[in-house]
N, C-alpha and C positions, 0 to 999 in steps of 0.2 A: 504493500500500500504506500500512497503517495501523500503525503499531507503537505501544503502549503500556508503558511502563517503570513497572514497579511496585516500588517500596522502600517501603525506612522500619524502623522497630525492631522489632527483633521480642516479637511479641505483642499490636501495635497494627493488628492485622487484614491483613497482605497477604496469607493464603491462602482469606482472603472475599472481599478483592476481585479477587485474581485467578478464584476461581469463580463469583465474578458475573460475570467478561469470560467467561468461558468458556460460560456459558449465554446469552450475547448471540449466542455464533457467533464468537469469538475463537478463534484458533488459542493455544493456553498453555503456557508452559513455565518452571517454576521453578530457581532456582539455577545461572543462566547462569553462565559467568564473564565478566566484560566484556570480554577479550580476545576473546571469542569472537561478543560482539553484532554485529560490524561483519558476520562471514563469515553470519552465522544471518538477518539481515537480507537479505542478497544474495542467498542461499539462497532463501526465501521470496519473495521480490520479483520473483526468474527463473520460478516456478514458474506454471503455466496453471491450479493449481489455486484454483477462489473461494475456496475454506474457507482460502487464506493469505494471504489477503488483508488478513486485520484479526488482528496479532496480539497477544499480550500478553507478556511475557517481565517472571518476578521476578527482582530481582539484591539481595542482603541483602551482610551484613557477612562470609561466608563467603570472600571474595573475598579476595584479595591487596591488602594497602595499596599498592602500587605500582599494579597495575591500575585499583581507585577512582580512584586520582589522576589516571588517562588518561582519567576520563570527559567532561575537555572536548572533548579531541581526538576521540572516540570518537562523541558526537555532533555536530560539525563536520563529521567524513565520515557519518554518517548524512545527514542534513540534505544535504550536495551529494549525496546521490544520489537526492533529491527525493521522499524517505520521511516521508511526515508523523507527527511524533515527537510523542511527550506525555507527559510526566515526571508519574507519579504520588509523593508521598512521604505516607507517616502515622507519625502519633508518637501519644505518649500521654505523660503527667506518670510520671514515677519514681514517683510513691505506687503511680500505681496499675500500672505494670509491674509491681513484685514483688508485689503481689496477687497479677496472672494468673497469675505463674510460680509463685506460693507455691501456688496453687490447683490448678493442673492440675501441679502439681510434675514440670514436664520441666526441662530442664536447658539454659541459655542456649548458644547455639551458642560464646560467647563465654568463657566460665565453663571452670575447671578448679580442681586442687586450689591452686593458689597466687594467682584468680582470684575474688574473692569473685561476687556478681550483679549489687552495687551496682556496682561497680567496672567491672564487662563491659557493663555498658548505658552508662557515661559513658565508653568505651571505642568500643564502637558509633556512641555519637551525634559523636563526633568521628572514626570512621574510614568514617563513609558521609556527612559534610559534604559533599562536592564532588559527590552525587548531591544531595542536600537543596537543594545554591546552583542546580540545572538545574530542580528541579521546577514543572511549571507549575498543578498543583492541590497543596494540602497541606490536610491532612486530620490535625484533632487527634481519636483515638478515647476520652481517656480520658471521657468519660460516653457513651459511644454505643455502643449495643447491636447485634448481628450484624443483625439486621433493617435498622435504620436505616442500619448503614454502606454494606448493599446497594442501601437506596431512595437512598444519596448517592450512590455512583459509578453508579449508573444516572444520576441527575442531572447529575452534574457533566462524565460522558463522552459525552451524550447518547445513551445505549445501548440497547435495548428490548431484552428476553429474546428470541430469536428463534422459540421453541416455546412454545407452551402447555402447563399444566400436563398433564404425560405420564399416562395411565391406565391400568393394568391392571385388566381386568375377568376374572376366570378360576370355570370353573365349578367344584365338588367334591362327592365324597360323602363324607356324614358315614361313613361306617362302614371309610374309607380315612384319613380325619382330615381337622381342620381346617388349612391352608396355615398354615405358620409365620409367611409375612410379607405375612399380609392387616391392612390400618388399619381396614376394615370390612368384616363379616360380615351376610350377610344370607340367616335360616335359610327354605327354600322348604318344608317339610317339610309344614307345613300345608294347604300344595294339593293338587287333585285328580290323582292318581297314574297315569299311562297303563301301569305295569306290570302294572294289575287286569286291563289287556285285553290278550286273547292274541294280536290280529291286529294290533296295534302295538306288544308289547312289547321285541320284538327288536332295534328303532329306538331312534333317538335326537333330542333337541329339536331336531336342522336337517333332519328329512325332514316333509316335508309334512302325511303324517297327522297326525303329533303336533303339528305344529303348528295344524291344524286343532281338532282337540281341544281345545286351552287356548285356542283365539280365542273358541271357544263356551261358557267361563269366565269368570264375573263377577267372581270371587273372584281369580283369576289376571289379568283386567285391574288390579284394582285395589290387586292389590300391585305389579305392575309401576308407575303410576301414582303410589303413594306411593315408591318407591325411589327413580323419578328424581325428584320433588318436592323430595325430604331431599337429594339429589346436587348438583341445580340451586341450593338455596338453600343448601347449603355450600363446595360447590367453589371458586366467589370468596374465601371466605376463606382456604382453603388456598392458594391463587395470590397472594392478595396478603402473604401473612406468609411468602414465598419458597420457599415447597413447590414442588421441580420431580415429584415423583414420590409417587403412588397409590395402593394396591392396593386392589381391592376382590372379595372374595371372596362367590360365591353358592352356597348348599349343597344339594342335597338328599338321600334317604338312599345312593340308588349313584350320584349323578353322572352319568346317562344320560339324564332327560327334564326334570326343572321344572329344574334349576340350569341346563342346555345351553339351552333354551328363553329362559329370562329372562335369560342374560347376552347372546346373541345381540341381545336384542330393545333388550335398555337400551345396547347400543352402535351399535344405529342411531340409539337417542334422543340418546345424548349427540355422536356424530359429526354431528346435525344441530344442534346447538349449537357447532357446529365445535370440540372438544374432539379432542385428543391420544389414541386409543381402539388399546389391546392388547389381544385377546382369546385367551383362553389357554383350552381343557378339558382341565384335570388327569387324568381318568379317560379320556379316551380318547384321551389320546396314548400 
């Protein structure tokens, strides 16, 4: 078994890099107490299941100063039970922590009324030392952007995502609305309509005839054609700037032949690009 110890101050990214372990295939859980990492390792490490096999546990300054202190001992018995242990820690310069916090104006876990920010962070950095002295990567974030710190702990854990970027492909009609959480829209309304004919209008884009139909369309070859083209030559960048997830939304006016048709057919295309492929018909479920 794999365990990954994730610290550091807060607001110098441990809830990025624990959701970068977590799309590697890490099992994650934040805000342990270290009393409790010896038995949660044990836990995990008995278990027949893969998926805990590799996991990630964050421990911040929430913690009891007396427990901190036991983290030598604490991975001592890790380590003899022949758990391969890896101390993450990230920091960032004071300027730029009360940036973050000035910015997104939460409230340091360490802060209260007779507790300035200044005060809680040089509080912090001296009450999570004895995790800082175990760390075997340390990771400064103050100029590093959520992207970069993700292409770091993939580097530095040697990690790979273990999914490909995930895809919802889902069909709709316009006259039911547009899906609230589609990134792209793609209107089919322009094509030739199988509801003009009465001996396949009852159907829908995965029975045969209608599918026959738009195979016998040039117009509908070739928007299917350009959709995955635009898919093909952007999806890379959505995967590489840490996009785990999708939507892409096809319409036509009731949701029964071109939309069901063309989302059918671009998730054979894109599932032979081995792509991550959901396929959803809004209207007839």
């Amino acid at each position: 078994m794999k365990l990954i110890i994730v610290s550091g101050l807060s607001g110098s990214g441990k809830s990025v890099t624990l959701d970068t372990l977590e799309d590697a295939g890490f099992y994650c859980t934040d805000n342990l107490p270290v009393s409790l990492l010896v038995d949660f390792a044990k836990l995990l490490s008995s278990s027949d299941k893969p998926s805990y096999q590799n996991a990630a546990v964050g421990i911040d300054a929430r913690n009891e100063s007396g427990a901190i202190n036991q983290f030598d001992s604490v991975m001592e018995e890790l380590r003899a039970m022949n758990i391969e242990c890896e101390v993450i820690f990230l920091r960032a310069n004071k300027k730029s922590l009360l940036k973050r916090f000035s910015e997104t104006r939460r409230k340091h876990p360490l802060s209260d009324n007779n507790t300035s920010l200044d005060e809680a962070i040089n509080e912090e950095i001296r009450r999570l030392s004895p995790i800082a002295n175990h760390a075997d990567i340390q990771i400064d974030t103050t100029t590093t952007n959520v992207h970069q710190l993700r292409a770091i702990i993939r580097e530095r854990t040697q990690v790979e995502l273990q999914n490909t970027l995930s895809i919802q492909i889902q069909s709709f009609g316009y006259k039911h609305g547009v899906p609230i959480d589609a990134d792209f829209v793609f209107d089919a309304r322009c094509l030739p309509n199988p509801y003009w004919d009465s001996t396949i209008r009852h159907l829908d884009g995965r029975d045969q005839a209608v599918i026959d139909f738009f195979q016998t369309s040039q117009s509908v070859t070739a928007y299917l054609h350009d959709i995955q083209q635009f898919l093909s030559n952007w999806l890379p960048h959505f995967a590489n700037g840490s996009r785990n997830y999708l939507s892409i939304a096809i319409g036509c006016t009731g949701g029964q032949h071109r939309s069901v048709y063309l989302t059918e057919e671009l998730a054979k295309l894109l599932l032979s690009e081995q792509l991550n492929i959901l396929v959803r018909h809004k209207e007839l479920t």
